[in-house]
C-alpha distance (Angstrom), angle and dihedral (degrees) to the residues before:
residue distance angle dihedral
X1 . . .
X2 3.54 . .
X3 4.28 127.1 .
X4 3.77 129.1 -159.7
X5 3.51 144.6 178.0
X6 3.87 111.0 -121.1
X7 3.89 126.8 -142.9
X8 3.99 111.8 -80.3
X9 3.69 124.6 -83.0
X10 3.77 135.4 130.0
X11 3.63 98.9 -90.0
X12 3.98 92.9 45.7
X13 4.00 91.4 43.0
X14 4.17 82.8 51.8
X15 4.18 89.4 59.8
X16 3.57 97.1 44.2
X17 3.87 93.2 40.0
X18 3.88 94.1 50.4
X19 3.46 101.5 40.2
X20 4.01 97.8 45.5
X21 3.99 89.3 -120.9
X22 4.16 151.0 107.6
X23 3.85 85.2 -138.0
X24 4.11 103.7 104.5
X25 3.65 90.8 152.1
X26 4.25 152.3 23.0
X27 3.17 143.7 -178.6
X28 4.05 149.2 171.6
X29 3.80 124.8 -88.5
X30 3.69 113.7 -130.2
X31 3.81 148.2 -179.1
X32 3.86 103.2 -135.9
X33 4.12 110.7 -179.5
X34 3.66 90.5 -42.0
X35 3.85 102.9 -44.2
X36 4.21 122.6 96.2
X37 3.81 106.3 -115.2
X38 4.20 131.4 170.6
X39 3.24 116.3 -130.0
X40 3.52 112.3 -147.2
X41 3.66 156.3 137.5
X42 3.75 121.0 -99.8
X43 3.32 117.2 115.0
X44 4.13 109.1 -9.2
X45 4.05 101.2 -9.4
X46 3.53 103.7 -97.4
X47 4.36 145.0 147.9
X48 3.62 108.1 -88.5
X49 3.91 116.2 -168.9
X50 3.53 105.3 -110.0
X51 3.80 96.8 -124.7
X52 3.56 88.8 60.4
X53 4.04 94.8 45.9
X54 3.87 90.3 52.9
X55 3.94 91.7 48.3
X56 3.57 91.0 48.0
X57 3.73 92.7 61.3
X58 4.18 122.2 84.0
X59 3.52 97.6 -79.2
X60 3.54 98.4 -11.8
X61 3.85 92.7 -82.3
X62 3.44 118.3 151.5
X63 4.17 137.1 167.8
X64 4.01 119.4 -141.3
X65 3.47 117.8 -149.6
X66 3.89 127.6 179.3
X67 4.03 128.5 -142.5
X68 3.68 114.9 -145.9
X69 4.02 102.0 -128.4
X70 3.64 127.3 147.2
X71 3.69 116.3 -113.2
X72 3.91 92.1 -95.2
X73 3.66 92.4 48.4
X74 3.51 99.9 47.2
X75 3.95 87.6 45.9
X76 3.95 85.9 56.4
X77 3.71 93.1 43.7
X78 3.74 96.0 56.1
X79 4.28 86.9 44.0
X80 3.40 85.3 52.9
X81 3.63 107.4 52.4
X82 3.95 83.3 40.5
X83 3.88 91.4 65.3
X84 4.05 86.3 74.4
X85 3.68 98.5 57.3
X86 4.04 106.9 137.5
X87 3.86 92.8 29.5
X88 3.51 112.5 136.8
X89 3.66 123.3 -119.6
X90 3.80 117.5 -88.6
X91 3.90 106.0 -138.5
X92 3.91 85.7 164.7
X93 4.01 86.1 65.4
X94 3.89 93.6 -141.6
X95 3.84 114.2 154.0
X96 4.12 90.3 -132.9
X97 4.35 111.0 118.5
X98 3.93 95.2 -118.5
X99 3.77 91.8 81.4
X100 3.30 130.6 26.9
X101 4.21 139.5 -160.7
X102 3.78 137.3 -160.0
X103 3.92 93.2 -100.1
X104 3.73 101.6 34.0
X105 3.89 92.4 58.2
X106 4.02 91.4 60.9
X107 3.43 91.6 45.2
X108 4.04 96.8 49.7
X109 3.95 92.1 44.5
X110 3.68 86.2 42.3
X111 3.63 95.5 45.5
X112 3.89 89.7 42.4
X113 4.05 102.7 47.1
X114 3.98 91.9 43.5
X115 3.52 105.2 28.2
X116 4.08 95.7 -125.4
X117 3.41 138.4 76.2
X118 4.02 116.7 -87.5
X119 4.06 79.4 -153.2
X120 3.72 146.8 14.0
X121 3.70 115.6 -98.2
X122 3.89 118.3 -122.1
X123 4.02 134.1 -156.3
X124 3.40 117.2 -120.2
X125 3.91 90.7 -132.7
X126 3.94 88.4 70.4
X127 3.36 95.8 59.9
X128 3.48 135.3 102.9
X129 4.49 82.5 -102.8
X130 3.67 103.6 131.5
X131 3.92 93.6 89.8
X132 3.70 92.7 49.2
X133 3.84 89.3 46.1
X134 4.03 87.6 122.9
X135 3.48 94.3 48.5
X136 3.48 98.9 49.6
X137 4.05 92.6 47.6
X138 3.92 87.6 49.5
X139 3.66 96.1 57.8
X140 4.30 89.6 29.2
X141 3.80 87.5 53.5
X142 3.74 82.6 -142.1
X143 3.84 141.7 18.5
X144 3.82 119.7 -12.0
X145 3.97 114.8 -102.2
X146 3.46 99.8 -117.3
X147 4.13 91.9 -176.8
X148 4.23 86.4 48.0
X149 4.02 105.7 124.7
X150 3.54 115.4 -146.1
X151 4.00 139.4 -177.9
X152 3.82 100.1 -134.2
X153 3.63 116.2 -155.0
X154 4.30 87.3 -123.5
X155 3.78 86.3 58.2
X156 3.98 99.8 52.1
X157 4.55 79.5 51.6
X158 3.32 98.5 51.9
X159 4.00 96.2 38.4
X160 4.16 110.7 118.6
X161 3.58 80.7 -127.9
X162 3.79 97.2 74.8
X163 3.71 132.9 50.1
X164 3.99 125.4 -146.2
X165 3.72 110.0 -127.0
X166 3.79 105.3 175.3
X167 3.85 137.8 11.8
């Protein structure tokens, strides 16, 4: 899996802010017909070549971090975060299937191909939201829910399940 930092705006500075961290965004590692690609969620889920994920980043810094599955596992996992292909990004952060987001597409294929979560979920209300109150009402269209869990791309990076490789 590899996290990022994505170029500033309010939305990104909201993720960082919130969660106490650079990572903004994550995504899966994959052999597609030859060529290394991300898999990811960020605006439809799609495969992204990897060159242009790390350029896309601030700076082009990025952090590698491994997930100890077996072979069969980590076959399923990738299948399974496949299946949401197309799905348009979730920039409400709910955990539902319509819409998807960076995070919440590891955990589900994760979740899915192992049958437990790669990290715990948190609420929004205990994180650090209060700054980002405007944000979060802009893209809420109302109040922020408080009581929303969320996988949080910091979360998945610091889970025991998941080593860091490169930074």
């Amino acid at each position: 899996m590899v996290f990022q930092s994505l170029p500033r705006c309010p939305l990104v500075d909201a993720i960082e802010g919130a969660t106490g961290s650079a990572y903004s965004h994550c995504g899966i590692v994959v052999k597609s017909n030859g060529k290394w690609m991300v898999l990811e969620a960020i605006g439809p889920v799609t495969e992204t070549s990897l060159y242009a994920w790390v350029n896309r980043g601030r700076g082009g810094a990025f952090d590698v971090y491994r997930v100890a599955l077996s072979d069969e596992k980590m076959t399923r996992f990738i299948a399974e975060a496949r299946k949401y292909l197309g799905r348009p990004y979730d920039v409400r952060y709910q955990l539902d299937d319509e819409r998807i987001y960076c995070s919440e597409l590891i955990y589900k294929a994760y979740l899915a191909a192992t049958g437990e979560e790669i990290a715990p979920l948190v609420k929004l209300g205990d994180l650090n939201w209060k700054a980002f109150e405007q944000t979060i009402r802009q893209y809420e269209g109302g109040d922020p829910p408080l009581d929303r869990m969320m996988i949080t791309p910091v979360a998945v990076s610091t889970s025991p399940k998941v080593t860091r490789v490169k930074d």
